[in-house]
N, C-alpha and C positions, 0 to 999 in steps of 0.2 A: 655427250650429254652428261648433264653434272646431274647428279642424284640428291634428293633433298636433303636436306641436315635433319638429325636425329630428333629434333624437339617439334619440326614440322610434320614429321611422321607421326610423333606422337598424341600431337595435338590433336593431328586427323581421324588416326583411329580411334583417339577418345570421343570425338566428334561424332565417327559413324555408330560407335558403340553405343553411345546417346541418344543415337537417330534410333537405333533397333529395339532398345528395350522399349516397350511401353509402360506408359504411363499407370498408377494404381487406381483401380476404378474408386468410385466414389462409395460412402458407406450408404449412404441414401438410396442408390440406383442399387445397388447389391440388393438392401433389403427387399425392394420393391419385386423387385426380380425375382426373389426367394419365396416372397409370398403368393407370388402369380405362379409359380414353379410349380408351391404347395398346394395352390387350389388348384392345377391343374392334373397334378399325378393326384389327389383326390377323387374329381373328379373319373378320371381314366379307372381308379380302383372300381367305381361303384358301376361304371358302364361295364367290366369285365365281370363284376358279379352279375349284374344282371344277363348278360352274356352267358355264362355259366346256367344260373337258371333255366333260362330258355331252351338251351342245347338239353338239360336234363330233363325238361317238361318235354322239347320232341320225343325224346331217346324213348321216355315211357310212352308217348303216345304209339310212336311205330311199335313198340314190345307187345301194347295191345291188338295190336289191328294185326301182329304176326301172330300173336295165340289166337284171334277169331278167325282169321285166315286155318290155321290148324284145326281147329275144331271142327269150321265148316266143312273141311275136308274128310275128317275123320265121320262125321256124320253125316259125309254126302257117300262117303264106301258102302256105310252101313247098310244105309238103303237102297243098293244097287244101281249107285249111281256110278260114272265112267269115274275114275279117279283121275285125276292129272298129276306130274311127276315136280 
């Protein structure tokens, strides 16, 4: 079997190197993209703060209810009540 000649080879691999690279995207579609990106990691920031938030307003809610919890307990000793562990 005879082997191609050198400029058919070359031609081809310039061919498929052709085929691989893609194409450069458009400046228009970039932007558009860029700006939906931006409102969208925006948005993401302001759900994480209010994420934050929330977690900090449980955190103090449980802090309270574990100091009333404490209290009660210390003033259920006092009055010779059974204490629990």
């Amino acid at each position: 079997m005879k082997l191609p000649s050198l400029p058919v080879l070359a031609l081809g691999a310039l061919a498929l190197l052709a085929w691989l690279v893609p194409a450069p995207p458009s400046h228009a579609q970039d932007n558009l993209e860029s700006a939906a990106l931006r409102a969208l990691v925006a948005d993401l920031k302001a759900q994480q703060a209010k994420l934050v938030d929330n977690q900090n307003q449980l955190e103090a809610a449980v802090a309270a209810i574990a100091e009333d919890l404490r209290l009660a307990r210390i003033y259920s000793a006092r009055g010779g009540g059974k204490v629990s562990p």
